[in-house]
C-alpha positions as CSV (number, residue, x, y, z in Angstrom):
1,X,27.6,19.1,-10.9
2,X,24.8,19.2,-13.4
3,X,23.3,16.2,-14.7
4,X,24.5,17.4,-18.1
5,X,28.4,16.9,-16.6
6,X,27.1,13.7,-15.2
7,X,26.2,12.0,-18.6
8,X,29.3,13.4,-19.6
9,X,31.3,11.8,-17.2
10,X,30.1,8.6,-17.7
11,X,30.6,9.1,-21.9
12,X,34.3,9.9,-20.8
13,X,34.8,6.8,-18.3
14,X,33.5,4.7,-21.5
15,X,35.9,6.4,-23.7
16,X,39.1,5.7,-21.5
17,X,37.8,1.9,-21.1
18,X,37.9,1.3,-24.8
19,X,40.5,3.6,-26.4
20,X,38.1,4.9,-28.9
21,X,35.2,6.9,-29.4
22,X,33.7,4.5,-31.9
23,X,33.6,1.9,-29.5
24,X,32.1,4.1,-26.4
25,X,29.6,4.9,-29.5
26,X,28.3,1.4,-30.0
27,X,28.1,0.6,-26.3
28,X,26.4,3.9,-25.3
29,X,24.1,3.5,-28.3
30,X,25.4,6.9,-29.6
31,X,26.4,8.2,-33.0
32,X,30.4,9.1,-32.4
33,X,29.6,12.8,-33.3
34,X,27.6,12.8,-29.8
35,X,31.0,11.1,-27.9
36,X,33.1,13.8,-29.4
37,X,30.6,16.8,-28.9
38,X,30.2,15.1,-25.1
39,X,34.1,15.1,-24.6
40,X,34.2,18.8,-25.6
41,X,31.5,20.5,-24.0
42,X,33.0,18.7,-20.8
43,X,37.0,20.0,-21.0
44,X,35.7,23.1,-21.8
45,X,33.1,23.5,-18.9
46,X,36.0,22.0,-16.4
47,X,39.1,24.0,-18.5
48,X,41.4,21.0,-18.7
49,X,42.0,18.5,-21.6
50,X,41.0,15.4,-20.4
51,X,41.9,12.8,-23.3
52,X,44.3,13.3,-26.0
53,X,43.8,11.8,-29.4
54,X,45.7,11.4,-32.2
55,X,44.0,9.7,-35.8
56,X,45.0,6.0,-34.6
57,X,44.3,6.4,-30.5
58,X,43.1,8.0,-27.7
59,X,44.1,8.0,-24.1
60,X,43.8,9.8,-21.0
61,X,45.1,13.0,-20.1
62,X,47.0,12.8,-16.5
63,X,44.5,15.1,-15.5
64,X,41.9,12.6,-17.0
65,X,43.7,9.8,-15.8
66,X,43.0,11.5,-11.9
67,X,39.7,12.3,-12.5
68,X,38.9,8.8,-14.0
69,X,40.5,7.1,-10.6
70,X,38.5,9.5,-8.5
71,X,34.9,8.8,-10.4
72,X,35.9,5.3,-10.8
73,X,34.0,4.2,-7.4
74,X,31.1,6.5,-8.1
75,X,30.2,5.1,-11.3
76,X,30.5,1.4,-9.7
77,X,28.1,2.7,-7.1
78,X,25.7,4.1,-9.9
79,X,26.1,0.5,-11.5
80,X,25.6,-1.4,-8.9
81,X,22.2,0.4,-7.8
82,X,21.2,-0.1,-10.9
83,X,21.7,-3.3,-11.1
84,X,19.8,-3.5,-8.0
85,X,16.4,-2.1,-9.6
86,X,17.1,-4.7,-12.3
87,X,16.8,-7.5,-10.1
88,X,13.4,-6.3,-8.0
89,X,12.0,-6.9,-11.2
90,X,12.3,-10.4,-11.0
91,X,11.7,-11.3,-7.4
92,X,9.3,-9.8,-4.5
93,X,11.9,-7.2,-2.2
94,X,12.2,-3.9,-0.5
95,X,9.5,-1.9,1.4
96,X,5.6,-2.4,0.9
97,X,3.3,0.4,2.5
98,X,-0.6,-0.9,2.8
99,X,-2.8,1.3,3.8
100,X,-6.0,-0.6,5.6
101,X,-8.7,0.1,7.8
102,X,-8.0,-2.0,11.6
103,X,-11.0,-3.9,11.4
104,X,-9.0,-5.5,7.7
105,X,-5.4,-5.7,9.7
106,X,-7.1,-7.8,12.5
107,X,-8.9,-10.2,10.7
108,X,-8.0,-10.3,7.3
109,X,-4.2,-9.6,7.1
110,X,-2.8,-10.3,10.7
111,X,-3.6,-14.2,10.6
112,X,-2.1,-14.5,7.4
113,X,1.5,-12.4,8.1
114,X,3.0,-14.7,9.1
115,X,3.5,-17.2,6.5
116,X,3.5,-14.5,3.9
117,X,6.8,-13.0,5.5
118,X,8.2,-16.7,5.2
119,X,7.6,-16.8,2.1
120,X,8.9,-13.5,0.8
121,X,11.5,-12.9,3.2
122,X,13.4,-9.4,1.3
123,X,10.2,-7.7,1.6
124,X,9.4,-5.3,4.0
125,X,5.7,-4.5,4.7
126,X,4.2,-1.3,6.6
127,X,0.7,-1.2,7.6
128,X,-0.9,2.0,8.3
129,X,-4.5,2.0,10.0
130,X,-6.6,4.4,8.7
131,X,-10.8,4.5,8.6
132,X,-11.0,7.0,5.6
133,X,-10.2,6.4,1.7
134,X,-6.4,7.0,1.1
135,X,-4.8,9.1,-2.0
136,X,-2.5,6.3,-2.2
137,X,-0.3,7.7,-4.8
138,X,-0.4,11.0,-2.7
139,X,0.4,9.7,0.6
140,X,3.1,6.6,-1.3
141,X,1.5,3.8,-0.6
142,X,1.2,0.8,-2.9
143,X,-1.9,0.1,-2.3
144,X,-5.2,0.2,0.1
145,X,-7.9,-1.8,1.6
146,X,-11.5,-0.2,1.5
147,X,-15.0,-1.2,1.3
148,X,-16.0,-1.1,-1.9
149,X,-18.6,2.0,-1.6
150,X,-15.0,3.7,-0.8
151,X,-13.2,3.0,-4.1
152,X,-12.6,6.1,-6.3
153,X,-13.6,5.2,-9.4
154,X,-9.8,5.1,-11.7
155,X,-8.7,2.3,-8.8
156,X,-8.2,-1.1,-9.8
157,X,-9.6,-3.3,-7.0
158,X,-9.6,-6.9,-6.4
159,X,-11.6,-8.2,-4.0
160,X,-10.1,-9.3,-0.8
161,X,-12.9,-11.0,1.5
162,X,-15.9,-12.9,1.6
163,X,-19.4,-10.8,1.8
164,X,-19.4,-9.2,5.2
165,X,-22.8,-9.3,7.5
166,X,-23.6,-6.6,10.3
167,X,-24.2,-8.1,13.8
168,X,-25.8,-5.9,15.9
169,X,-25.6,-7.2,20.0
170,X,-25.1,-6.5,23.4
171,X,-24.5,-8.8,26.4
172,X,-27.0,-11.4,28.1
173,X,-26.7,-8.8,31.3
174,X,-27.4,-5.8,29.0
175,X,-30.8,-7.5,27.9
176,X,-31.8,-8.4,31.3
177,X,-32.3,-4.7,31.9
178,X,-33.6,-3.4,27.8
179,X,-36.0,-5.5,26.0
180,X,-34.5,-7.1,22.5
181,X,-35.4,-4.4,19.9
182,X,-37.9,-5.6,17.0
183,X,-37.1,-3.0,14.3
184,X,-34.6,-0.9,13.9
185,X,-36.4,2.1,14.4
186,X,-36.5,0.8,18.0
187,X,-33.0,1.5,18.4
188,X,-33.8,5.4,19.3
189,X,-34.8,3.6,22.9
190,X,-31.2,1.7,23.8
191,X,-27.9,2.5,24.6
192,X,-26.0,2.3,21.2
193,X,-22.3,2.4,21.3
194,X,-21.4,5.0,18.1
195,X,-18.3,4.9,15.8
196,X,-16.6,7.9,15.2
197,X,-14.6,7.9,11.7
198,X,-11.5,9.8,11.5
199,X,-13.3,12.4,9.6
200,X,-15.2,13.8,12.6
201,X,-18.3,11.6,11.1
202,X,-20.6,9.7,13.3
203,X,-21.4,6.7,11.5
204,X,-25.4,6.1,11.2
205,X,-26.2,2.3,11.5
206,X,-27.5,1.4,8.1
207,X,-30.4,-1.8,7.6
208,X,-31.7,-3.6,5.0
209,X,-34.3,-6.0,4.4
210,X,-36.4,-7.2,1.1
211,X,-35.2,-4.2,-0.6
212,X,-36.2,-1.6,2.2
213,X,-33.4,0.5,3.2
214,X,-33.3,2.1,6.2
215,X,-30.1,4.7,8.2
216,X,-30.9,4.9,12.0
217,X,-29.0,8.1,13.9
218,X,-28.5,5.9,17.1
219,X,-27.7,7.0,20.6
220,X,-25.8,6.1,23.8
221,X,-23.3,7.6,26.0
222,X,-20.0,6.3,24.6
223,X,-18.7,7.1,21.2
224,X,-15.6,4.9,20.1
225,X,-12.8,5.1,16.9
226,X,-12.8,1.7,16.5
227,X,-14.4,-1.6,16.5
228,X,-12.5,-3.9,18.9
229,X,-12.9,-1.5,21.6
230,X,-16.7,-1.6,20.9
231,X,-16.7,-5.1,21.3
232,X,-15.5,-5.1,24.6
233,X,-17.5,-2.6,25.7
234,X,-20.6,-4.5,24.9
235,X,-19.5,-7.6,26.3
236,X,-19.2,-5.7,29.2
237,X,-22.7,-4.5,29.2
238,X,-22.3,-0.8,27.6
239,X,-24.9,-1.3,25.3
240,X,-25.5,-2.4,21.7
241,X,-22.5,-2.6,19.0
242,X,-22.8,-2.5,15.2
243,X,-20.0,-5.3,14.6
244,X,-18.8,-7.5,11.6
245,X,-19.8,-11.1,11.4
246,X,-15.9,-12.0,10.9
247,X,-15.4,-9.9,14.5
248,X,-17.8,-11.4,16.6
249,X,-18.3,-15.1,15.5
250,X,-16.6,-16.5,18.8
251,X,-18.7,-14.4,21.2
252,X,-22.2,-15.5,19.5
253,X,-21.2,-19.2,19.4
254,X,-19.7,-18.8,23.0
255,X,-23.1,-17.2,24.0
256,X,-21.2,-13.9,25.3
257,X,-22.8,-11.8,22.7
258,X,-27.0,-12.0,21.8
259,X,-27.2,-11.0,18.4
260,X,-30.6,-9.1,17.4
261,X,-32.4,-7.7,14.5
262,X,-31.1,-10.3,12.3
263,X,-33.3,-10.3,9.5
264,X,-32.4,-6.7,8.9
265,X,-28.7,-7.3,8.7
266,X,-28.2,-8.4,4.5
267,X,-24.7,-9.4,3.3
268,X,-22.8,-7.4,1.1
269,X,-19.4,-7.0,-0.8
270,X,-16.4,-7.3,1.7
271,X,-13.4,-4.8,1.2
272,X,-11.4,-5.1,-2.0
273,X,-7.4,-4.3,-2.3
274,X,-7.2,-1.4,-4.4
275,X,-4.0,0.4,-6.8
276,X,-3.8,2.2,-9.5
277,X,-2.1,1.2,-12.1
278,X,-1.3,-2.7,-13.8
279,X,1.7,-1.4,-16.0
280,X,5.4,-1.9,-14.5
281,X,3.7,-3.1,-11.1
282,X,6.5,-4.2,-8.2
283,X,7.0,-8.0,-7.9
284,X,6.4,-7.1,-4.1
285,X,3.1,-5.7,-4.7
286,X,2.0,-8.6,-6.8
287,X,3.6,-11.3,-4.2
288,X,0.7,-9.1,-1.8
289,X,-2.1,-9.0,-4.5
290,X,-1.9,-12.4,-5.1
291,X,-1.0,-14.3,-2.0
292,X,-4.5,-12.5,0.3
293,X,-6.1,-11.9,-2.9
294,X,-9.9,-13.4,-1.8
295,X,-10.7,-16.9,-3.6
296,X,-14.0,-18.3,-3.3
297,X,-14.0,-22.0,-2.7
């Protein structure tokens, strides 16, 4: 079946329901000439006559009449999928696919699930981990998390977080055997635990302070994917980790963690939720945007 016959079918379902092509007209929002041409083309294509009319009615064939009963359930079917897609308008449901970097799913969406769950109960939501920027519309998600030096330029980002600061430290023990570095360019003489992007990049620890930028190709015998495994390692003495603020809070206040280099560590923009388009957007993805949407207070 073509979806020619398919409109078709449905014209001839709406036809037997009201007796008259007129009326199938008005509810179809067709001229009559398009019913009749519809009816036609149909009983030709299939070789039976399917309705017979007369000037004053028109009725089913019994050749209609047993195709009607068998395409009865299908077109309920049809109907009641659409109707479906109608109601998502109106209320958050179905699946919602996020794509997010892990360091954004621990902090900044994982304490939060919870309650947004509760509150939307018919939604679905899939998180897929990822370091790199996402073709969302490529890959069909609804939407991504990113830093904002990520964001292609046609996304529409909101921002999700506070500023983020670096923290770069290592363990009481690990400074009982390295002296604190003073600059940054003294990191070339410490154990640095690297991050490896999903790339195949190396990230380079960047620095600023009073305008100075500075990138730093640091060193060190274990190379990592992703950040909570770097922050165990240096509690356990490995060496020095390039960390969020948001990460490693605890393990400063706690004393587990000696933060150095301070003063070269400047705030900037946290990540921003990012999507591409405002028109016809899914209640579900506005339930997301707005509920861990970043407020300042």
């Amino acid at each position: 079946m073509n979806r020619t016959q398919l409109s078709q079918l449905a014209v001839l379902a709406a036809v037997s329901e009201h007796r008259s092509f007129r009326a199938a007209a008005k509810e179809l929002l067709v001229a009559p000439s398009a019913i009749s041409h519809a009816i036609s083309s149909l009983e030709e294509s299939l070789g039976v006559r399917l309705l017979a009319r007369t000037t004053r009615s028109v009725a089913p064939t019994e050749e209609g009449r047993l195709l009607l009963e068998r395409l009865r359930p299908a077109l309920e079917e049809i109907d009641i999928a659409l109707e479906a897609v109608r109601d998502t308008r109106a209320k958050p449901a179905g699946n919602l696919r996020i794509t997010a970097p892990r360091f954004a799913s621990d902090l900044l969406l994982a304490p939060r699930l919870g309650d947004f769950l509760n509150l939307y109960p018919d939604i679905t939501l899939e998180i897929a981990n990822e370091d790199g920027f996402t073709d969302i519309v490529k890959e069909g998600f609804d939407a991504g998390i990113r830093l904002e030096e990520s964001l292609e330029a046609d996304m529409i980002a909101v921002k999700f977080s506070p500023h983020l600061t670096t923290v770069i430290a290592a363990s009481p023990e690990y400074f009982e055997r390295y002296p604190k570095p003073e600059h940054p360019r003294d990191l070339v003489h410490h154990r640095c635990i690297k991050r490896r992007f999903t790339n195949g990049s190396i990230y380079r620890w960047e620095f600023e302070k009073d305008g100075q930028e500075l990138v730093v190709a640091v060193d060190g015998p274990l190379v990592v994917s992703e950040d909570r495994l770097a922050l165990l390692a240096a509690l356990n003495g490995a060496g020095l980790a390039y960390l969020f603020d948001m990460r490693v809070d605890a393990e400063l206040a706690s004393g587990s963690l000696v933060r150095v280099l301070e003063d070269w560590c400047a705030p900037y923009s946290g990540p921003f939720l990012y999507y591409p388009t405002r028109r016809q957007m899914r209640p579900a993805l506005r339930a997301f945007i707005d509920f861990f949407r970043y407020a300042a207070a």
